[in-house]
C-alpha positions as CSV (number, residue, x, y, z in Angstrom):
1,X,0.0,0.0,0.0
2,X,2.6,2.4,0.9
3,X,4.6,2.0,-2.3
4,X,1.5,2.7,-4.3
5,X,0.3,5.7,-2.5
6,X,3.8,7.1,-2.9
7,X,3.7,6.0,-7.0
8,X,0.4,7.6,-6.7
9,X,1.8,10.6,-5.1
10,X,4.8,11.3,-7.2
11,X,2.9,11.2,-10.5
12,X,-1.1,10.3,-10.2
13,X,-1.7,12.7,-7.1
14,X,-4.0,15.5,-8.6
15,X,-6.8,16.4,-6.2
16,X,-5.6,18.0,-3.0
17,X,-8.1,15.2,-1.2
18,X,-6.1,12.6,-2.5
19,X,-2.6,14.3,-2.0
20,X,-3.7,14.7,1.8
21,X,-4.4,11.1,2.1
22,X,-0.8,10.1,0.3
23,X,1.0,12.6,3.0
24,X,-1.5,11.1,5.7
25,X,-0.3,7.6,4.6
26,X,3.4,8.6,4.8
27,X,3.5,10.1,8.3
28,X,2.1,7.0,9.4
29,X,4.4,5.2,8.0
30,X,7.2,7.4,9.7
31,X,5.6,7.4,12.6
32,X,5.4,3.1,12.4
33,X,9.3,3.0,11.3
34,X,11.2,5.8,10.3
35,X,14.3,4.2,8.9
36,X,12.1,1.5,7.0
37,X,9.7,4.0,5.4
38,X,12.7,6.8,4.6
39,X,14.2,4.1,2.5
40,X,11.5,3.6,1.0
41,X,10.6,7.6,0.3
42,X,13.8,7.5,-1.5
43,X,14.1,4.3,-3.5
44,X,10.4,5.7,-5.1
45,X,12.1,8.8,-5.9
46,X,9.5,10.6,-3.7
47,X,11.4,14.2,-2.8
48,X,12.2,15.4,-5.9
49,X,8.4,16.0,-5.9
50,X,8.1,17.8,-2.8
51,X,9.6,21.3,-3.6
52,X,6.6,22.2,-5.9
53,X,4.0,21.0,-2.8
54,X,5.6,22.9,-0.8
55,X,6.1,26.0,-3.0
56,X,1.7,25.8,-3.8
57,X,1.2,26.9,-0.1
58,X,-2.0,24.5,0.9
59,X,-3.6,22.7,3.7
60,X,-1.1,19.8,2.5
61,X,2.2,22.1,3.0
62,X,2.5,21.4,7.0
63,X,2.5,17.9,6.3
64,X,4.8,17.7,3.5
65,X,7.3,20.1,5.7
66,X,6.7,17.6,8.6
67,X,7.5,14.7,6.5
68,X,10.5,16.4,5.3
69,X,11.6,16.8,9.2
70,X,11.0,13.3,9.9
71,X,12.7,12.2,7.3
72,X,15.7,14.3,7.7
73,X,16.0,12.2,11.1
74,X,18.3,9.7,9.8
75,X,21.4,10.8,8.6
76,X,21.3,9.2,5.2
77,X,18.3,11.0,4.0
78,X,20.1,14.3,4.3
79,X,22.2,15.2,1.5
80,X,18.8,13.8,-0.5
81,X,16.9,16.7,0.9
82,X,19.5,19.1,-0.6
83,X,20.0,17.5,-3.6
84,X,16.2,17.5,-4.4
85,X,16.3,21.4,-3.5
86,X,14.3,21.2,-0.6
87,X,16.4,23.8,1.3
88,X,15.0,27.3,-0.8
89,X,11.1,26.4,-0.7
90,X,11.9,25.7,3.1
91,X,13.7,29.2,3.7
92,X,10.5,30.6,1.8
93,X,8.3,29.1,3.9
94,X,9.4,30.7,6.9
95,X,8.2,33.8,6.2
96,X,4.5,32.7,6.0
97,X,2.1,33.4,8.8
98,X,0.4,29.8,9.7
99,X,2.2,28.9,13.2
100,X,2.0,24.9,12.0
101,X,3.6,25.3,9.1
102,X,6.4,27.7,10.8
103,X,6.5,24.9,13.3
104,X,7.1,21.9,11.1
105,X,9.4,24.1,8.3
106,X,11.8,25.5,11.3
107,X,12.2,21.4,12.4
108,X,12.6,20.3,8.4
109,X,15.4,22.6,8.1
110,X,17.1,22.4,11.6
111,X,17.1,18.2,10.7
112,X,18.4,18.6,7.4
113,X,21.5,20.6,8.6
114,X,21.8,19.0,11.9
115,X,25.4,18.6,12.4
116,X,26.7,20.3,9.2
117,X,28.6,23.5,9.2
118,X,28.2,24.0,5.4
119,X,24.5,23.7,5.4
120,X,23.9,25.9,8.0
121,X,26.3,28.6,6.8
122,X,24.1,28.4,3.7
123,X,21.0,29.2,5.4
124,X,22.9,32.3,7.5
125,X,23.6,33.2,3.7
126,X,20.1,33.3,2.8
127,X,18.8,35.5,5.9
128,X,16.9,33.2,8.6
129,X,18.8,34.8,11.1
130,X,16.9,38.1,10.7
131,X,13.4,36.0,9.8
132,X,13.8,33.8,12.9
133,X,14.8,36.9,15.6
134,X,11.9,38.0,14.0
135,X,10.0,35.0,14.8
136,X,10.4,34.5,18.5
137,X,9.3,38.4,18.5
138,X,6.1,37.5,16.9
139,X,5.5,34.1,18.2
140,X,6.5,34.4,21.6
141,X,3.0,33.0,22.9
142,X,3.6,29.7,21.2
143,X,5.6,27.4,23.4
144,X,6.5,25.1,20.5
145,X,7.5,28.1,17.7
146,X,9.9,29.5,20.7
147,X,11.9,26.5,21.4
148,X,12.2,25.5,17.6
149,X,13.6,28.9,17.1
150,X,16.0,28.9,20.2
151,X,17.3,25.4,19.0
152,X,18.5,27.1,15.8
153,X,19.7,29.9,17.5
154,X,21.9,27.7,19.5
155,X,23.2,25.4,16.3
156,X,24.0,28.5,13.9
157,X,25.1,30.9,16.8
158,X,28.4,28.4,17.0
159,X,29.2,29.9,13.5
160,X,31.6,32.2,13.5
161,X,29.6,34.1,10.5
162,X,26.6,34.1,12.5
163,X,27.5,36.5,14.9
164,X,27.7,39.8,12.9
165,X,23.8,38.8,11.3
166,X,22.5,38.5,15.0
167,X,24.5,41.7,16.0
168,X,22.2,43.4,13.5
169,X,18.8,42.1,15.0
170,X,17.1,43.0,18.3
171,X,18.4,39.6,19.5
172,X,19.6,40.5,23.0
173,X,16.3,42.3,24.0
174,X,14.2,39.5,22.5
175,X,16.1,36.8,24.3
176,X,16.3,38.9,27.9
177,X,12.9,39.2,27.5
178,X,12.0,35.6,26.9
179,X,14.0,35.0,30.0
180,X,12.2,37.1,32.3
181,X,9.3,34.8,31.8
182,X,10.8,31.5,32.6
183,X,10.0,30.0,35.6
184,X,11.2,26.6,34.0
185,X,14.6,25.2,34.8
186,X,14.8,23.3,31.6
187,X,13.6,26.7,29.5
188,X,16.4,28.7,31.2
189,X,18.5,26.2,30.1
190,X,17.7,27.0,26.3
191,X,17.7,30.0,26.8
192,X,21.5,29.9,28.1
193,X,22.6,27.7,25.4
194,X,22.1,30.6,23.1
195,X,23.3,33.1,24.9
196,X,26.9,31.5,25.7
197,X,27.8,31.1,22.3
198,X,26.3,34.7,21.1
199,X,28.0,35.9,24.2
200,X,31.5,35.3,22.5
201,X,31.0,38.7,20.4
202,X,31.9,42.2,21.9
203,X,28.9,43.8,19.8
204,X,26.8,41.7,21.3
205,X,28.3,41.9,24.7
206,X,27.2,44.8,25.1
207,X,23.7,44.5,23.7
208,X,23.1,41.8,26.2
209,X,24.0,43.7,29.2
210,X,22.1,47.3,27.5
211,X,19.0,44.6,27.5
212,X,19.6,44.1,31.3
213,X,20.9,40.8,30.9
214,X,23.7,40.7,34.2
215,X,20.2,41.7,36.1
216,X,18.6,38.5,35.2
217,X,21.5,36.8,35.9
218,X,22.3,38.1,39.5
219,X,18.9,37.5,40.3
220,X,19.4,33.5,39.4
221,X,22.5,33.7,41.3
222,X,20.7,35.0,44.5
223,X,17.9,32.4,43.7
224,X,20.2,29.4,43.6
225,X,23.3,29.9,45.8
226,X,22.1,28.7,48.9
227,X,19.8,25.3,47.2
228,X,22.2,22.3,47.0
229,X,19.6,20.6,44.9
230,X,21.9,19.6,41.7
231,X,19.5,21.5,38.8
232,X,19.8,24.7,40.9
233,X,23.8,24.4,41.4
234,X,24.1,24.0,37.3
235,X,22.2,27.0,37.0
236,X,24.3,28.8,39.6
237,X,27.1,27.7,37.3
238,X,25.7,28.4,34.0
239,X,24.7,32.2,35.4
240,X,28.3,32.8,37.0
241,X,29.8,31.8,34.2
242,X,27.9,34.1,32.0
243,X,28.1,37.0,34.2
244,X,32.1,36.6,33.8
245,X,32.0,35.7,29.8
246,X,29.9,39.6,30.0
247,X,33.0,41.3,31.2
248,X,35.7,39.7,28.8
249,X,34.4,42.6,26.3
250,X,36.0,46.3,27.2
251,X,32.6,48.1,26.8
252,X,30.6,45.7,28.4
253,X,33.0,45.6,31.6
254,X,34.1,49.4,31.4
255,X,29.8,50.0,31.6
256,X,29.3,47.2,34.4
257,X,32.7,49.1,36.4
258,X,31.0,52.7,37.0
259,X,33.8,54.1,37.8
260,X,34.1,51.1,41.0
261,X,30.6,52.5,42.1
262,X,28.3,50.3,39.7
263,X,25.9,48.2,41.8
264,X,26.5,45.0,39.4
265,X,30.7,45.2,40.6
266,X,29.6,45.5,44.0
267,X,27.6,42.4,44.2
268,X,30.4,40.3,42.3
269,X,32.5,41.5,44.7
270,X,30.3,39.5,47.3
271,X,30.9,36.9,45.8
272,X,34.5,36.7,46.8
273,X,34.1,35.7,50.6
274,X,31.0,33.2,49.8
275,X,31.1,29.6,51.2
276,X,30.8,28.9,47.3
277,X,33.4,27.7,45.3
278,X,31.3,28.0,42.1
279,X,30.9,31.6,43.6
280,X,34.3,32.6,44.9
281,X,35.9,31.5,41.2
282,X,33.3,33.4,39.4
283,X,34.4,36.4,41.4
284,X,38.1,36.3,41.5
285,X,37.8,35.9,37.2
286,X,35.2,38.6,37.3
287,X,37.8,41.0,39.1
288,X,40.6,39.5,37.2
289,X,38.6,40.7,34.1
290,X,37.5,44.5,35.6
291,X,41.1,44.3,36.0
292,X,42.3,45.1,32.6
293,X,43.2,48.2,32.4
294,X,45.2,50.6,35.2
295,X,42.6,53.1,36.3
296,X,40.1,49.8,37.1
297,X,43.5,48.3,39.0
298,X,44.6,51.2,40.8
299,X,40.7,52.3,42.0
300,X,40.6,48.4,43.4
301,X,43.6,48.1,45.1
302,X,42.6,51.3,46.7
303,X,39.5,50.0,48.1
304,X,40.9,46.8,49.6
305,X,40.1,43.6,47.2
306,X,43.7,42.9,47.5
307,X,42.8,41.7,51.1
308,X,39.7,40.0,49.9
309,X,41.5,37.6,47.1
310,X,44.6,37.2,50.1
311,X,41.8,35.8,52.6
312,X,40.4,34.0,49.8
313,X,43.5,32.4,48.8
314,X,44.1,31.3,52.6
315,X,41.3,29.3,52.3
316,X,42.2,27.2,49.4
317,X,46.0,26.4,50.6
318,X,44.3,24.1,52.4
319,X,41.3,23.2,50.2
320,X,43.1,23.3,47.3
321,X,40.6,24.2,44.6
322,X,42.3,24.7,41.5
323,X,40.5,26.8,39.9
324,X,39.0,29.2,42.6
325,X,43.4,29.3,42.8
326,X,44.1,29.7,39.5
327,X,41.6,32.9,39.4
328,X,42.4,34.6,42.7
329,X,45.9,34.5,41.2
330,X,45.0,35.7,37.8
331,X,43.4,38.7,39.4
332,X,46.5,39.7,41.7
333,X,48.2,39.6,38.5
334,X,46.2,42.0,36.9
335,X,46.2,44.1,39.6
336,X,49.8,44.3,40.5
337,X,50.9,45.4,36.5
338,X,50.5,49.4,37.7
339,X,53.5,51.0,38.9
340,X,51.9,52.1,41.9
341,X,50.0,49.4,42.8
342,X,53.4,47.0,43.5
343,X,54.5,48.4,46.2
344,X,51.3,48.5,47.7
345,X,50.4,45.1,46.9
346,X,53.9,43.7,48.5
347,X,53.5,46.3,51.8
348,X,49.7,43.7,52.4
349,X,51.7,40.4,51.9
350,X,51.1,39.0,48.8
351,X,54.0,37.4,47.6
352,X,53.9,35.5,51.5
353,X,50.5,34.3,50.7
354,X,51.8,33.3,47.0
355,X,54.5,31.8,47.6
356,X,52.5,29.4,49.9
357,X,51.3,27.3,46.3
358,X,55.2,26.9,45.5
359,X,54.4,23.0,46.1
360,X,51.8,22.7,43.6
361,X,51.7,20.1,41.2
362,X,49.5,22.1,38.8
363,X,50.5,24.0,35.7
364,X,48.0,26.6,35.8
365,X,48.4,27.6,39.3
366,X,52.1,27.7,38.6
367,X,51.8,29.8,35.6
368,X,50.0,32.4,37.5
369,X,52.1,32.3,40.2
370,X,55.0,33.2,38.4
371,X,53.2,35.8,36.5
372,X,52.8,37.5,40.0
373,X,55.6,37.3,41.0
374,X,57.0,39.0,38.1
375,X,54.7,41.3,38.2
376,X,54.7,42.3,41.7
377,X,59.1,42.5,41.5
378,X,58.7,44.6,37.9
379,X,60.9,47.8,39.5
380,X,60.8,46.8,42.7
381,X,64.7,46.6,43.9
382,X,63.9,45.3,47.8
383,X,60.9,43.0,46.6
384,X,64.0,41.0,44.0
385,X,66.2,40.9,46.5
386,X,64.1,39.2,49.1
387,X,62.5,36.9,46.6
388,X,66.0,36.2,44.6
389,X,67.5,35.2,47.5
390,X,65.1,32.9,48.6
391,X,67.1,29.4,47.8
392,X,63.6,27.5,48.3
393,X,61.8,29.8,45.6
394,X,65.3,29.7,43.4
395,X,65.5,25.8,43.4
396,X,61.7,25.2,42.2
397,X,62.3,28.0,39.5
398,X,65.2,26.0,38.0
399,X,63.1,22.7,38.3
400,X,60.2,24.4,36.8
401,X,62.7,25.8,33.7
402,X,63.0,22.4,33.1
403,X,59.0,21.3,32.6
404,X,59.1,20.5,29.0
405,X,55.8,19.2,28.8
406,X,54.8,22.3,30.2
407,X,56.0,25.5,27.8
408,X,54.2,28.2,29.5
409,X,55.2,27.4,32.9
410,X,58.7,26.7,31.9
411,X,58.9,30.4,30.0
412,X,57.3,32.1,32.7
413,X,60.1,30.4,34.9
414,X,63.5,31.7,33.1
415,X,61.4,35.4,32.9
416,X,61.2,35.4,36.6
417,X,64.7,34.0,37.0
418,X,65.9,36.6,35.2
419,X,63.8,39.4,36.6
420,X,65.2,38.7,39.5
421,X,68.7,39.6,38.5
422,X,67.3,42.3,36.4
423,X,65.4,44.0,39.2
424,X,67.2,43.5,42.0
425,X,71.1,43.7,40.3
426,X,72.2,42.2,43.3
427,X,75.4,40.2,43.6
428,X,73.7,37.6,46.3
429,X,70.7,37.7,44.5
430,X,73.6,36.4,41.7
431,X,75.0,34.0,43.6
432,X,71.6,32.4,44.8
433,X,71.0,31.7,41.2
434,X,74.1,30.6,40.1
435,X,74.4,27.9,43.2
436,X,70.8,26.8,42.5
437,X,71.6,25.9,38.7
438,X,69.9,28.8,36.9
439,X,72.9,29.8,34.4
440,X,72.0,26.9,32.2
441,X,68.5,27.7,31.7
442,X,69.3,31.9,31.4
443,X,71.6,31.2,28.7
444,X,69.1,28.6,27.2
445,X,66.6,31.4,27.4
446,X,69.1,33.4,25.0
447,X,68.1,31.2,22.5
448,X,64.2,31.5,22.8
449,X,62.1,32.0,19.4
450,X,61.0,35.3,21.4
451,X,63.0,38.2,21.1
452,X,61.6,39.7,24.6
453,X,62.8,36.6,26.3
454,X,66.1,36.4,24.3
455,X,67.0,40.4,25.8
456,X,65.7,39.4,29.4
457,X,68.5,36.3,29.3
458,X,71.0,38.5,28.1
459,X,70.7,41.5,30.3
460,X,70.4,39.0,33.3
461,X,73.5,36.8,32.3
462,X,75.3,40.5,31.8
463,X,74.8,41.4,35.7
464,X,76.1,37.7,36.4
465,X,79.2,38.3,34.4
466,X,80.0,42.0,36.0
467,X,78.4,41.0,39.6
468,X,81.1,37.9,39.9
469,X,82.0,36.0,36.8
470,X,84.4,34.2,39.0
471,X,81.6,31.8,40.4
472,X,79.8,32.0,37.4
473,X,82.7,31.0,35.2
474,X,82.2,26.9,34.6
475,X,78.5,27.3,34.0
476,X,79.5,29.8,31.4
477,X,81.3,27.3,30.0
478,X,79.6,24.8,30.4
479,X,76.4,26.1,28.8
480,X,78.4,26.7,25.8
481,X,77.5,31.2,26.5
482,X,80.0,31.8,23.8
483,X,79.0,29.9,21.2
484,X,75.5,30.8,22.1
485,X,76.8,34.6,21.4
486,X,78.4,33.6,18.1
487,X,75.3,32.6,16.6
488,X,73.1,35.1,18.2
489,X,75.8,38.1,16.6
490,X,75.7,35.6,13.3
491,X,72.5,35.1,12.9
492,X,71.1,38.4,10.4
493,X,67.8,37.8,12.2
494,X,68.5,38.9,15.5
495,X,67.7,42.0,16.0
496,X,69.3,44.7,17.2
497,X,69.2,44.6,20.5
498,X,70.3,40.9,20.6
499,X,73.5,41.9,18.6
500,X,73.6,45.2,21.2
501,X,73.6,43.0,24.5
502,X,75.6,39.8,23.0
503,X,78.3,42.3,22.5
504,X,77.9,44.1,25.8
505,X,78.3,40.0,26.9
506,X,81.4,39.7,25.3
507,X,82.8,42.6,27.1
508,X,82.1,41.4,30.5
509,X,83.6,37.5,30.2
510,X,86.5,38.6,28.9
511,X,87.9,38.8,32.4
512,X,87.7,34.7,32.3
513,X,90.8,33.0,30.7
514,X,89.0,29.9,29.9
515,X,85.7,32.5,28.1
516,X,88.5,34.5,26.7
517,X,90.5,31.2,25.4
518,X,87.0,30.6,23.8
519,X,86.1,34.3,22.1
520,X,89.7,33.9,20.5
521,X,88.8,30.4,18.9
522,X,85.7,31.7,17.5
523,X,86.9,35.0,15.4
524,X,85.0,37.1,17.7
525,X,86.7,40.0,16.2
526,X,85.8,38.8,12.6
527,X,82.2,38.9,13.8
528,X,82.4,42.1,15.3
529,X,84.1,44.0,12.4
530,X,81.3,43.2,9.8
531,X,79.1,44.6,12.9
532,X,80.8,48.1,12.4
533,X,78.6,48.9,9.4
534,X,75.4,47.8,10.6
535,X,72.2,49.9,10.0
536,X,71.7,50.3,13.1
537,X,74.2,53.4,14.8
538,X,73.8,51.8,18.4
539,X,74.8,48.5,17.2
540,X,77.5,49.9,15.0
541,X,79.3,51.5,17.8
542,X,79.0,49.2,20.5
543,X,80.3,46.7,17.2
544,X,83.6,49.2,17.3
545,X,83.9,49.5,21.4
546,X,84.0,45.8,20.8
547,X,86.5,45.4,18.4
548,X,89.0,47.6,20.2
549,X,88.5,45.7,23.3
550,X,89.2,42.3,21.8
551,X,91.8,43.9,19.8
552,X,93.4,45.3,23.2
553,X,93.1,42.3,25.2
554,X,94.0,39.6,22.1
């Protein structure tokens, strides 16, 4: 029967009566097995016929569009749909009026490009983003309309070329709106999983949190923080996590800041203190993002969150949650890049309270505790000093120079080693270095595929060489720091600086017989010569102060 209401339908089928009954026959058939009756639909050549029912809008067009959704269930029957052209009528339809046929087009289409980026960058290309924000506007009343919509919102918004077409709709404002209403868990839910994804884009950002957004979203916070049932505590989660995606963009964060004064920063601020780990990590990231930029760091270390994220830390030396760590430190290293804030920040004790995760066994808390540190010693003489001669501090920075698998934590390592030279130019601070095996690595760091990192090394092996070369003589050598200079000076892409220091460097070991013995062997002075007429009138006489040095001392 089936096959002969489907011959019937793609050629006999005149009368609408009897094209209802065909359709009638098929969704049963879906409904019965799907698989089964989809092979079927396309061994009888059925879907080339469907474009033109669904382009004669009828009574018969919600069913055809709902056969095309159930069929577009299995995976096989989807390139089909496209290939019989189903994709434009579909589009078309959407800008019909009937809610059923709205319904059963938005599902056809969402099934056919389930799970293919090509598909639905085609229909972004043909404007449903603008037809559907449009939509959920209109439609808002119909429970079913709204969640087909907010499915496609969530599949297309992961589309990179989505985001500028809902930048230019009233998106935000439809989708804060539709929030407001939800009393159901499971609707919020939706809800989210649109907004995280739109909530990448600055544009949008800030249209989200102009629509009142962040008010919505504390108010699920205060709903939720004290329930421990599990669906609350996700949303607690989901609603945090928001709030601090919000202030990744400038405008959006500057406009939530007010100046320090804005209602929305004093509640995340709260947050800080709570029993709530899900709490206290959304609001060390949200002050570690209202942190980027100096007048936002300077107005908060000035009103005491220093202390708050110090306390906060406390608690998790013992706790140990890594990532309530990871932010709290994050933040402190945001705060303490202003000038002024340093000494302020070392005056309430943060590098004790830091250095109390030195024994962690987790890369990111060790990244961010290095980036403090270097931070908080940036220009501060009597903060290096104290730090740099700390052998406990010295001796896991060498180990930690030496975590391969781990490259951030291993660069942030030799830049902290060698701050501490830089900052402190400190013969002990020297000597605690040298004795805890940091040479190797600083003249390792010379080499680096970053030229910031590759001056740092050099400037900090310089104070080695002129602060006491004696003891640093046979790592020098052993390293291999002159042949390490050879190539740097060699090498036409190192820039001018690296040429400046590595001849400053060449200077200062010359005191060592054995690093003299070494510069002979090499042709330094070869080296140096072709230097002279460099393009570069800093590098050129520092190339002929050179020379004559070598010269004198050959």
């Amino acid at each position: 029967i089936l096959s002969l209401k489907m011959l019937k339908l793609s050629s006999a089928c005149s009368s609408n009566d009897s094209v209802e009954s065909c359709l009638d026959c098929l969704l049963k058939a879906l409904a019965h097995n799907n698989v089964e009756a989809s092979e079927k639909i396309l061994e009888m050549g059925v879907l080339p016929q469907l474009p033109a029912l669904l382009s004669s809008q009828s009574s018969c067009t919600p069913k055809v569009a709902n056969i095309i959704a159930e069929v577009a269930k299995n995976e096989f029957m989807r390139s089909p749909c496209v290939e019989a052209g189903l994709i434009p009528p579909l589009v078309q339809l959407l800008n019909c009026k009937d809610q059923e046929i709205l319904l059963q087009t938005g599902r056809a289409l969402g099934n056919i490009c389930y799970d293919s980026h090509s598909l639905q960058a085609q229909l972004i290309n043909m404007g449903v983003i603008p037809t559907l924000v449009k939509l959920l506007g209109i439609h808002s009343q119909n429970t079913s309309l709204t969640e087909m919509c907010l499915i496609a919102f969530g599949n297309l918004a992961e589309l990179e070329s989505s985001k500028e077409q809902f930048a230019s709709t009233n998106i935000a404002e439809e989708l804060v709106r539709l929030f407001r209403k939800q009393v159901e868990h499971e609707k919020k839910e939706m809800i989210f999983e649109v907004l995280a994804p739109l909530a990448e884009n600055d544009v949008i950002k800030l249209q989200l949190v102009e629509a009142g957004l962040v008010e919505c979203l504390l108010e699920v916070v205060a709903q939720t923080m004290d329930s421990d049932r599990e669906e609350d505590m996700a949303q607690l989660k989901t609603a945090s996590d928001l709030m601090v995606l919000l202030l990744l963009g400038d405008e959006s964060m500057q406009k939530l800041f007010e100046g320090g004064k804005g209602s929305v920063f004093q509640r995340v601020l709260s947050w800080v203190p709570s029993n709530n780990h899900q709490l206290q990590l959304a609001g060390a990231l949200a002050i570690a993002n209202f942190a980027r930029n100096d007048g936002n760091c300077i107005h908060m270390v000035d009103t005491g969150i220093v202390q708050k994220l110090l306390e906060l830390l406390d608690r998790h030396v013992e706790e140990g949650n890594v990532t309530v760590q990871h932010a709290a430190l994050s933040a402190l290293r945001n705060l303490a890049i202003p000038v002024v804030n340093k000494s302020k920040m070392l005056s309430a004790g943060v590098s004790d309270v830091v250095l109390k995760f030195l024994q962690s066994e987790m890369p990111p808390v060790q990244f961010k505790l290095l980036g403090t540190l270097r931070m908080l010693i940036d220009t501060q003489a009597d903060a290096a000093v104290q730090l740099g001669t700390n052998t406990k501090l010295v001796e896991r920075l060498v180990e930690w120079c030496e975590a391969k698998d781990h490259a951030g934590v291993m660069g942030e390592s030799n830049r902290l080693l060698s701050a501490l030279i830089r900052h402190s130019k400190s013969k002990d601070v020297v000597r605690t270095v040298i004795q805890g095996g940091g040479v190797k690595h600083l003249v390792s760091m010379a080499m680096s595929e970053h030229m910031i990192m590759q001056n740092e090394a050099l400037v900090a092996l310089g104070l080695i060489a002129a602060l006491d070369l004696g003891l640093a003589e046979k790592d020098f050598v052993g390293a291999n720091l002159v042949q390490v200079l050879h190539k740097l000076l060699t090498d036409e892409r190192s820039a001018p600086e690296i040429k400046y220091n590595s001849m400053i460097l060449i200077c200062a070991v010359m005191g060592s017989e054995p690093l003299h013995k070494e510069v002979q062997s090499l042709a330094f002075i070869d080296v140096v010569s072709k230097l002279r007429s460099h393009e570069n009138k800093t590098v050129a006489h520092q190339a002929s102060l050179t020379e004559q040095k070598l010269t004198a001392q050959s």
